[in-house]
C-alpha positions as CSV (number, residue, x, y, z in Angstrom):
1,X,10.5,6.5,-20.3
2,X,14.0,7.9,-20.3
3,X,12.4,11.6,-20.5
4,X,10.2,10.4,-17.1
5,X,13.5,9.7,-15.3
6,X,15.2,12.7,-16.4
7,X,12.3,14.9,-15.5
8,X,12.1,13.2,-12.3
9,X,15.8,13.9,-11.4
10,X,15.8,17.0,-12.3
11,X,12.7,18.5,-10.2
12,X,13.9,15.7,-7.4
13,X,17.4,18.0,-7.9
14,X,15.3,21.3,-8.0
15,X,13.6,20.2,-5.1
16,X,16.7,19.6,-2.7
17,X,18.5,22.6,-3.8
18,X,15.8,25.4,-2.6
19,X,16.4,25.1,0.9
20,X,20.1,25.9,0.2
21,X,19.7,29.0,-2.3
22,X,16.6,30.2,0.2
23,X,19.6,30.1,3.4
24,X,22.3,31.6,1.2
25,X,19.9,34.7,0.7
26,X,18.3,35.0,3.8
27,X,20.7,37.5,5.4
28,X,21.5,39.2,2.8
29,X,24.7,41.2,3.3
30,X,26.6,38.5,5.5
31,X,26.0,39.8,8.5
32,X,23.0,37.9,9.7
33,X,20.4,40.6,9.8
34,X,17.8,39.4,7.6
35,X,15.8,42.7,5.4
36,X,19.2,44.7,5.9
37,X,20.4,44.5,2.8
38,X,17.3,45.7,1.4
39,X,17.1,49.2,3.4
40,X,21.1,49.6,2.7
41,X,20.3,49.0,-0.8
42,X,18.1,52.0,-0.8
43,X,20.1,54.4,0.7
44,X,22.5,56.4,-1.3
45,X,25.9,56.6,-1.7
46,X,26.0,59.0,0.6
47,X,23.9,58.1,3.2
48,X,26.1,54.2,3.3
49,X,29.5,56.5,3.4
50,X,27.7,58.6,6.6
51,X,27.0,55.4,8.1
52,X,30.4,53.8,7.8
53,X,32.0,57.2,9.1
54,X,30.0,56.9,11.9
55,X,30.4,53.4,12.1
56,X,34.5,54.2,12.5
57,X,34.5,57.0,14.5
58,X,32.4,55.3,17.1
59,X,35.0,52.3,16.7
60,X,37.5,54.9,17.8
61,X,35.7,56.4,20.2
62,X,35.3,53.7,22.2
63,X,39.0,52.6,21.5
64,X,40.7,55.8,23.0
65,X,37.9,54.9,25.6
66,X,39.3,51.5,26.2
67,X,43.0,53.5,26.0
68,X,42.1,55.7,28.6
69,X,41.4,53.1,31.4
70,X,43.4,52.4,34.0
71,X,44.9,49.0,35.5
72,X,42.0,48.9,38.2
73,X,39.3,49.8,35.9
74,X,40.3,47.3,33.5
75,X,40.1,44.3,36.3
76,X,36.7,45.4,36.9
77,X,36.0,45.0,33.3
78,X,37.0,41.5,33.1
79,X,35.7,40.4,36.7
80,X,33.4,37.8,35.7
81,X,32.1,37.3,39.5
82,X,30.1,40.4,38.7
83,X,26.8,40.6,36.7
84,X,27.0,43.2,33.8
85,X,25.0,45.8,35.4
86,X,26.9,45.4,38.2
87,X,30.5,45.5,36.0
88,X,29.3,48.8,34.4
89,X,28.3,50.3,38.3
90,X,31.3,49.5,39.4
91,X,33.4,50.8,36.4
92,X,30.9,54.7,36.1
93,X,32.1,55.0,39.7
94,X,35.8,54.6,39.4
95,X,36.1,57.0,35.9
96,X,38.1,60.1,36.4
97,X,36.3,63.9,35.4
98,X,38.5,62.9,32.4
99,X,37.1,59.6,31.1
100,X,33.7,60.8,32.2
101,X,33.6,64.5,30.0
102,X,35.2,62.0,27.0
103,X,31.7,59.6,28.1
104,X,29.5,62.4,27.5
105,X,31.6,64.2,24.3
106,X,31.4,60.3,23.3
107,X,27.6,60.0,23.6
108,X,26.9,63.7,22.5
109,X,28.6,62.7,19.0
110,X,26.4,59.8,18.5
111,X,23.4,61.4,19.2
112,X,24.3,64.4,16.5
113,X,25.1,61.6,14.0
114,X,22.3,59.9,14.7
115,X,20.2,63.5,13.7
116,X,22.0,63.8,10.7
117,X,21.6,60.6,9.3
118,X,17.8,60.9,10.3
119,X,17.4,64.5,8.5
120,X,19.1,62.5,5.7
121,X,16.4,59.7,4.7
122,X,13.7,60.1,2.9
123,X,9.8,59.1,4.2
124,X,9.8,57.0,2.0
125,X,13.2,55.1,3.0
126,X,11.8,56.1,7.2
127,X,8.9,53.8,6.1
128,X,10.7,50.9,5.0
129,X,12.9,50.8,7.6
130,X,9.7,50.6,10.1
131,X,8.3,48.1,8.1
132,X,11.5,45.5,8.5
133,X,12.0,46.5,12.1
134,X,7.9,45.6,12.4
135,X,8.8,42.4,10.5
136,X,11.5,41.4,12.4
137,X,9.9,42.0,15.8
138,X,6.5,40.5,15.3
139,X,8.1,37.2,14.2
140,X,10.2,34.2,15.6
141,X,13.0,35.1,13.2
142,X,12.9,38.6,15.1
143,X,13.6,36.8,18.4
144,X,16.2,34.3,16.6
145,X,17.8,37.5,15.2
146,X,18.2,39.5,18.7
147,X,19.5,35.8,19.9
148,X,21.9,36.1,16.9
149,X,23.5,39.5,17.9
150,X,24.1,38.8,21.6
151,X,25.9,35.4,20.8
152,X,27.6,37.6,18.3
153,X,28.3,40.0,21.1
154,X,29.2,37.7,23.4
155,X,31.6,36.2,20.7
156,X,33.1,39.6,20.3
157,X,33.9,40.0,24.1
158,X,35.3,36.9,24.8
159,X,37.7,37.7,21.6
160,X,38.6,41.2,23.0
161,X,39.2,39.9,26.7
């Protein structure tokens, strides 16, 4: 009798804890993109260290960006009368030759990183990568995780402005 109750606590025990270990691991690396941790698991060393270079220098890219705007341009950016499309309009018209050549050297830099890393992975890691992005859009958690990133975006401009 007193192994029944014991038995029965513990899978009763067992029981309530899976939804909490199944959570904790869900998204992997923290960052609340579920099947990330995965693909970054099978990269190597130097394909996660091209990634966070890239990952910085587009940090301070758009920084010096942010540097180079003006007293007027940076009203328009925090206008909230105007939509976002209308915000960035508004904004592309009022950039100097300056701020717009540092746009395109900007977007030119991203593009050739993007190349690199791309010339870097393997098929094999290419296919994987497909595979997760297929998972995540053909399911609700793929529309709960593109909800995820603009509240985190959102989050992320109200704490800048």
């Amino acid at each position: 009798m007193k192994s029944i109750k014991f038995f029965t606590v513990l899978v009763v025990t067992l029981i309530m804890s899976l939804p909490n270990s199944f959570a904790q691991n869900n998204n992997g690396n923290g960052n609340g993109v579920k099947g990330n941790s995965e693909v970054m698991q099978n990269l190597t060393q130097e394909q996660k260290e091209m990634l966070q270079a890239q990952k910085q220098l587009l940090k301070e890219n758009r920084e010096a960006f942010k540097a180079s705007l003006n007293e007027a341009q940076l009203a328009i950016l925090n206008d909230a009368n105007l939509t976002r499309e209308e915000r960035q309009a508004a904004l592309m018209q009022s950039l100097s030759e300056e701020q717009m050549s540092l746009l395109a050297q900007n977007k030119e830099i991203a593009q050739q990183n993007k190349q690199m890393f791309r010339a870097s992975i393997s098929t094999e890691q290419r296919q994987q990568i497909r595979s997760k992005l297929r998972e995540n859009r053909s399911t609700q958690d793929g529309n709960e995780l593109r909800e995820t990133v603009r509240e985190q975006r959102k989050q992320r401009r109200n704490k800048s402005n």
